[in-house]
C-alpha positions as CSV (number, residue, x, y, z in Angstrom):
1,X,-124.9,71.7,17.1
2,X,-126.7,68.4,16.9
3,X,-124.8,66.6,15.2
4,X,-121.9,67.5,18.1
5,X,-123.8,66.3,20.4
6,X,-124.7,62.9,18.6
7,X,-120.9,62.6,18.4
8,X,-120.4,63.1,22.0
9,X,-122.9,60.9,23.0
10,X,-121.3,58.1,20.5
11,X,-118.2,58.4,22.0
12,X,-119.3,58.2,25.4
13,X,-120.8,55.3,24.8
14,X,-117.7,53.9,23.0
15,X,-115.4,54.5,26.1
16,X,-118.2,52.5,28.1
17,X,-118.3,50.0,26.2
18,X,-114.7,49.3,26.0
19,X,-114.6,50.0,30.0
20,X,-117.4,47.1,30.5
21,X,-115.1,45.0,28.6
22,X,-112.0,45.4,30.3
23,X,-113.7,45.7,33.5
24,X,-115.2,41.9,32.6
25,X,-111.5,40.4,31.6
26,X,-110.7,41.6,34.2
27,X,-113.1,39.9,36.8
28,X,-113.0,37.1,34.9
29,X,-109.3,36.9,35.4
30,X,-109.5,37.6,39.2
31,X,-112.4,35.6,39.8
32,X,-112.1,32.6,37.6
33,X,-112.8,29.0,39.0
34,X,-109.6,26.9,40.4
35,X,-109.1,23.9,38.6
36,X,-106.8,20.7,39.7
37,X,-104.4,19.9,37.3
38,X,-101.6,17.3,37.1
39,X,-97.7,18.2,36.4
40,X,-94.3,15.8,36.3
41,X,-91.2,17.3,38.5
42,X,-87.8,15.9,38.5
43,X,-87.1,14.5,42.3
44,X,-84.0,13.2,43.8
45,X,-83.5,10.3,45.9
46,X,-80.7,8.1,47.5
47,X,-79.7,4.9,45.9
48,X,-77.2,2.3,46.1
49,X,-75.0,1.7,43.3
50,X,-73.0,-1.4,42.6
51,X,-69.3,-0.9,40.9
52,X,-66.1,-2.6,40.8
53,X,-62.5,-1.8,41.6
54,X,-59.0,-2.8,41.5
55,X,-57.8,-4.1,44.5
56,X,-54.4,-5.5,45.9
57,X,-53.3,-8.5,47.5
58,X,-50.1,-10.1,48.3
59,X,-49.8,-13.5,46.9
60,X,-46.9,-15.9,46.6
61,X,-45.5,-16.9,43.3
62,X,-43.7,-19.7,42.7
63,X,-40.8,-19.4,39.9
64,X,-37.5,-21.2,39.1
65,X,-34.0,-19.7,39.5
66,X,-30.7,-21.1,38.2
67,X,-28.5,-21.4,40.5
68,X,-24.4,-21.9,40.4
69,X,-22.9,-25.3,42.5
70,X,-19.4,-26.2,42.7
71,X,-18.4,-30.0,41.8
72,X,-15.6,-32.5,41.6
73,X,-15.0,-34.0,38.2
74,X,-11.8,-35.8,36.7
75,X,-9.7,-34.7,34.2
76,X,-11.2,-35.9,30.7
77,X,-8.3,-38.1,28.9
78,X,-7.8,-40.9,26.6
79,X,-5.8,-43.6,26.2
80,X,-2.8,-43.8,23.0
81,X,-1.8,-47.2,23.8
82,X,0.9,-49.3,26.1
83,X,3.8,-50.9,25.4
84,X,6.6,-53.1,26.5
85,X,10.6,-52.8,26.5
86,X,12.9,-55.1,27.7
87,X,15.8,-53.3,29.4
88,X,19.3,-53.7,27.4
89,X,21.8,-55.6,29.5
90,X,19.3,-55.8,32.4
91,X,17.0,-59.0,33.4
92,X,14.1,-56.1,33.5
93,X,11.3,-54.7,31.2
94,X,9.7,-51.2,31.1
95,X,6.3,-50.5,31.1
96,X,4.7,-47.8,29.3
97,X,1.1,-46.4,29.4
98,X,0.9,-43.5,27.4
99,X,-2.2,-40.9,28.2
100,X,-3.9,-38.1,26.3
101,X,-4.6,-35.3,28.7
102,X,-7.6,-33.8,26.3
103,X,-8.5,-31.3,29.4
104,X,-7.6,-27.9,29.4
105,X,-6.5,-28.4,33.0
106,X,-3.3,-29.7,34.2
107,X,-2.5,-32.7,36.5
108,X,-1.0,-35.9,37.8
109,X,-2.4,-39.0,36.3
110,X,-1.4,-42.6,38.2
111,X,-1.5,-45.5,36.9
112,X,-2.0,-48.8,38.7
113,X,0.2,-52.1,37.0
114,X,-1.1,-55.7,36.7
115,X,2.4,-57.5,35.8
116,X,2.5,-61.1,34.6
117,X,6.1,-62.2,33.8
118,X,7.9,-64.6,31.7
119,X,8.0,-67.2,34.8
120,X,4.1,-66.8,35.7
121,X,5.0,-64.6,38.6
122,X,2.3,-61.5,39.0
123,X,3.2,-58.3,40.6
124,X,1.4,-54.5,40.8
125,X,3.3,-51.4,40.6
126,X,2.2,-47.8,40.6
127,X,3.4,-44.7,38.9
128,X,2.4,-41.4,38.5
129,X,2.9,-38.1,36.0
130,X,2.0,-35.0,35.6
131,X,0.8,-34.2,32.1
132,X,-0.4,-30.3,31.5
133,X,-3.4,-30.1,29.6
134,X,-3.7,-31.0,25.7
135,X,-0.2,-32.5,26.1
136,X,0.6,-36.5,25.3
137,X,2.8,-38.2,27.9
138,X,4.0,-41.8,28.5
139,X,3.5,-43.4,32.4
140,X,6.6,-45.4,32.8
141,X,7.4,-48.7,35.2
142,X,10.3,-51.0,35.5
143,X,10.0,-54.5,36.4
144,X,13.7,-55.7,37.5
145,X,14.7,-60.0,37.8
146,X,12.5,-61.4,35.0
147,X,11.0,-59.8,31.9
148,X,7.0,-58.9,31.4
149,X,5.2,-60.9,29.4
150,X,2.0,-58.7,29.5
151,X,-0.2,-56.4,31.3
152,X,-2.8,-54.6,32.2
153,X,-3.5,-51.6,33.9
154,X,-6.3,-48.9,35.2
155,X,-5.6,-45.0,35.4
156,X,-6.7,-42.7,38.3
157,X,-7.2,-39.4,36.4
158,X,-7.0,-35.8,38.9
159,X,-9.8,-34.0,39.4
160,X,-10.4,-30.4,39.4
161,X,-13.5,-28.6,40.7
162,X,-15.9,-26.9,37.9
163,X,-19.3,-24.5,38.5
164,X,-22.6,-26.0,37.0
165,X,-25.8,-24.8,37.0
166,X,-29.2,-26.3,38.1
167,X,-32.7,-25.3,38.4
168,X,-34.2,-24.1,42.1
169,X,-38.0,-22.9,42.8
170,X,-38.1,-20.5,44.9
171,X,-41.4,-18.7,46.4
172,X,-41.5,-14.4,46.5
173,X,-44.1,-11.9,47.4
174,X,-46.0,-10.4,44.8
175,X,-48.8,-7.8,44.4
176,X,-51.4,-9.1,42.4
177,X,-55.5,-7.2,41.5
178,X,-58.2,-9.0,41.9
179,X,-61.7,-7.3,41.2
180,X,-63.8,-6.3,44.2
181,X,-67.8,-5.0,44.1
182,X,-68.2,-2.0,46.2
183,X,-71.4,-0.5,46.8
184,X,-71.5,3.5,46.9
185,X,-74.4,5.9,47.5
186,X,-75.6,8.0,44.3
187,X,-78.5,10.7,44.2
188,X,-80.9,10.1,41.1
189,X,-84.0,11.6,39.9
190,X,-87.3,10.2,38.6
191,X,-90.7,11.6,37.7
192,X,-93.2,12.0,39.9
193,X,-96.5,13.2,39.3
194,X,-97.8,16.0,41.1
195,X,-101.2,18.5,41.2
196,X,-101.8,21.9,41.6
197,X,-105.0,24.1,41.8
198,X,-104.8,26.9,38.8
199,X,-107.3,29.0,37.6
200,X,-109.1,28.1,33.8
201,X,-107.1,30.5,32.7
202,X,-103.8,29.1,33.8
203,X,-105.2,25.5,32.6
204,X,-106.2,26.6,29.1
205,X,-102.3,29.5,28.6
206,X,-100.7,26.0,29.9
């Protein structure tokens, strides 16, 4: 019976013991000091950013064009040699010139005569004849009352019209980039360094 009621009283004293305990956490915990302390926080602000973009602009650009034209030119030929024939049974010689039409094109070549005859006399005559292209052909004249002792002569080719090309700046419109800086609002963060009042126990758990 005793040593029940030495047990009891043990145990008694046991659950106040462990009461005073928690009841002391626990006033420590409510009733602790507040202590400042210091923490760092992400904040945003606004700032400006520089960048730089593509921008377009009309511009004039100079380049060079060929460009077709229409022009005169004569006939290309050459020259197989002259002659002279003294007319049978006639006081009266015959003149020839005769002309290489190398051209492709066709035409009618004249020929202009300086005669000198066997007296001294001088005289000019003309002929003309058509000679298609890449063909040979004699220019003929007759000198009548006193034979030709020489000549000389000078030959008008024809002329046809051929396209040729040249080179012809021109200006035209262009779109050309040229980089522009732009300024544009951003939101950043940095740290900033703020306080708080916590209790020792927050401080020391922290």
């Amino acid at each position: 019976m005793a040593q029940e009621k030495k047990k009891g009283h043990l145990r008694r004293n046991l659950i106040l013991g462990v009461s005073a305990v928690v009841l002391a956490a626990l006033l420590f915990i409510f009733l602790a000091p507040v202590v400042p302390t210091t923490y760092i926080e992400k904040e945003p602000y606004a700032a400006n950013e520089t960048y730089t973009e593509k921008e377009p602009y009309a511009a004039n650009e100079t380049y060079t064009e060929s460009e077709p034209y229409v022009v005169t030119v004569p006939l290309s030929y050459t020259v197989a040699g002259s002659a002279i024939q003294n007319v049978s049974g006639q006081i009266a010689s015959d003149c020839v010139v005769i002309i290489n039409n190398t051209d492709a094109s066709s035409g009618t070549f004249s020929v202009t005569y300086f005669l000198v005859t066997m007296g001294g006399a001088t005289a000019t005559k003309y002929s003309y004849q058509f000679i298609p292209g890449g063909t040979q052909q004699g220019v003929w004249v007759r000198h009548s009352g006193d034979y030709i002792r020489n000549f000389t002569y000078s030959v008008a080719a024809p002329s046809k019209q051929v396209i040729q090309y040249h080179n012809v700046q021109k200006t035209r419109e262009v779109t050309l980039y040229r980089d522009v800086e732009k300024v544009r609002e951003v939101v950043k963060y940095r740290d900033v360094e703020k306080s708080k009042r916590v209790t020792v126990v927050d401080s020391i758990t922290d």
